[in-house]
N, C-alpha and C positions, 0 to 999 in steps of 0.2 A: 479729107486729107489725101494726098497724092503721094507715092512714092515713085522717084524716077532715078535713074542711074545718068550721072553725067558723063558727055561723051567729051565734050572739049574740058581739057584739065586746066586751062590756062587761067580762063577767068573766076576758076573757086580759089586757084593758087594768088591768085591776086586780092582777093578779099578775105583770105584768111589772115593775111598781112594787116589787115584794120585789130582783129581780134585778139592775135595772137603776139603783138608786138614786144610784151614785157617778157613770153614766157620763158621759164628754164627749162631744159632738155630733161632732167630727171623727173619733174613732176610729171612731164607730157608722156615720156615711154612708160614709167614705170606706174603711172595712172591708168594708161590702156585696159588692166588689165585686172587693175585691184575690186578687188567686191568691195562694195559700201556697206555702211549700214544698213540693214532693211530699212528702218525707220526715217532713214534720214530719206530715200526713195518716193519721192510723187508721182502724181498719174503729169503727162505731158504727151507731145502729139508730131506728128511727120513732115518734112517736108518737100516742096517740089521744083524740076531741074529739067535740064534739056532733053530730047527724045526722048526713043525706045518708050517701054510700055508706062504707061501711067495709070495707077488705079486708084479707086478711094480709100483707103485705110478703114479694115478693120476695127469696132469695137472693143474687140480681143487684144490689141497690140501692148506690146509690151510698156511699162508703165516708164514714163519721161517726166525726168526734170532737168536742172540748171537752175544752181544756186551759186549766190553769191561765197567766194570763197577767198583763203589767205594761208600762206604757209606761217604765218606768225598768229599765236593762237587769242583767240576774241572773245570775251564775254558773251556763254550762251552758246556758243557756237562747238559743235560736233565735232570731236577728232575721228580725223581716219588715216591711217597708218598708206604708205606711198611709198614701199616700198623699207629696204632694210633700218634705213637709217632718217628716214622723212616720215612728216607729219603734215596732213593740210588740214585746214580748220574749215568745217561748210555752215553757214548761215541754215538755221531748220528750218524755216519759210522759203519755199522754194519763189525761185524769180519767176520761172515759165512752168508751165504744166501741159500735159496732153490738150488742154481745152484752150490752149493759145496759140495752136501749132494749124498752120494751112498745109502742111506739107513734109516732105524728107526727102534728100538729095544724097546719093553717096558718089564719091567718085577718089580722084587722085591726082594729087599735082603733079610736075614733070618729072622728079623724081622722085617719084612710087608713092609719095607717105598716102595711107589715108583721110581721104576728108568725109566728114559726116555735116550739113546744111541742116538745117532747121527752121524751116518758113514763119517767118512771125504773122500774127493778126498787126493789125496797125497799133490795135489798142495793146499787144503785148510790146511791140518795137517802144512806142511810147514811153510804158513802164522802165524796158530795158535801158533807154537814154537818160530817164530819172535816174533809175538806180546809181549806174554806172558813172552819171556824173556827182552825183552826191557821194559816192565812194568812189572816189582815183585810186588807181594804181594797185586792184586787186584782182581778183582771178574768177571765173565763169566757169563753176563744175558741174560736168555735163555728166548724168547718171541714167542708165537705161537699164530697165529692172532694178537687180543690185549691183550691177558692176560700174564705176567711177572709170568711164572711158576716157576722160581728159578734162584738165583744168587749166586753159591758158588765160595768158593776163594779159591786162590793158592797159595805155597808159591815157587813154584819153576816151572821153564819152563814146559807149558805142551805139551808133545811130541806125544802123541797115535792118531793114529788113527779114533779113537771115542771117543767123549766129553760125558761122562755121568752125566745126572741132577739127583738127589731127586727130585720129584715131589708130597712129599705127602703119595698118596694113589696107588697102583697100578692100581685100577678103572680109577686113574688121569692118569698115564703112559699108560695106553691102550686106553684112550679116546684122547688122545695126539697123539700119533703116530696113529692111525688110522684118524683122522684129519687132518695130515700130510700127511699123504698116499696116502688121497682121496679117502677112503672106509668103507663101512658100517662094522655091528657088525658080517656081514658073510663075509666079507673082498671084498664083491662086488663094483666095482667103484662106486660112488656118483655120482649125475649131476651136472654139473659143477655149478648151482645157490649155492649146499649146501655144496661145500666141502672147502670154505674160514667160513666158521662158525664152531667153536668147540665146540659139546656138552660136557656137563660134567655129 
């Protein structure tokens, strides 16, 4: 697994428009930032982007999912609080896990937001295109460690590749995917005690 920092913003800000097409504004910021449940938390994996340094991701990295999710609540399915007055519901069976992921990309579209990339296997994309088309028009929550970074929605099968989040703040995207990675701010491995913990 590779972690890279995107240098051109244009083309992740255009792909995240496949992803994010249904979402609302409140779940996205005020998801940024919400701890999840531990348990609802899987192992999942990094992925990879244009220049600058590339390395293999750490064993240590921080534990990745992306579950199917909905603000309207589903049999079976998890609440987690979204701030004051929201609620999103996450499927327990996570869609992706660390062992699906080629990679991690953080970067920022033109006007600042963060984006977090997630490199599928082929055989995860596949998965992701089932899913997504057998459930229209619900939401893709992305969870690194315990914090519920973002949940955007979709309104039609998502088929790429790479899953791209809003995260925020690009500081949020780079502190994410290097968390992921299992490497420091010189992109050095971590020890394995620190790289399940995400600073921000």
């Amino acid at each position: 697994m590779n972690v890279t920092r995107i240098l051109t913003r244009s083309s992740l800000a255009l792909a995240v428009l496949a992803l994010a097409a249904c979402q609302t504004a409140p779940v996205q910021q005020e998801a940024a930032t919400q701890p999840a449940d531990p348990a609802i938390a899987g192992p999942a994996a990094p992925t990879p982007g244009q220049p600058e340094t590339v390395q293999p991701a750490a064993e240590s990295g921080a534990p990745v999912a992306v579950f199917l999710a909905d603000m309207t609540q589903q049999d079976g399915w998890r609440e987690v609080p979204v701030g004051s007055d929201a609620t999103l519901y996450l499927d327990p069976q996570p869609v992706i896990t660390r062992d699906d992921l080629t990679g991690v990309q953080a970067g920022a579209n033109p006007e600042g937001q963060g984006l977090l990339a997630l490199m599928l296997s082929d055989e995860a994309r596949a998965r992701v295109q089932d899913l997504t088309a057998r459930h229209p028009n619900k939401r893709l929550a992305l969870v690194v460690g315990r914090t519920l970074m973002a949940a955007p929605g979709y309104s039609e099968p998502v088929a790429s590749g790479q899953l791209i989040f809003p995260v925020g703040t690009e500081a949020n995207a780079t502190a994410a995917a290097r968390a992921i990675a299992g490497v420091d701010d010189s992109g050095a491995p971590l020890p394995p005690s620190a790289g399940g913990a995400m600073s921000q």
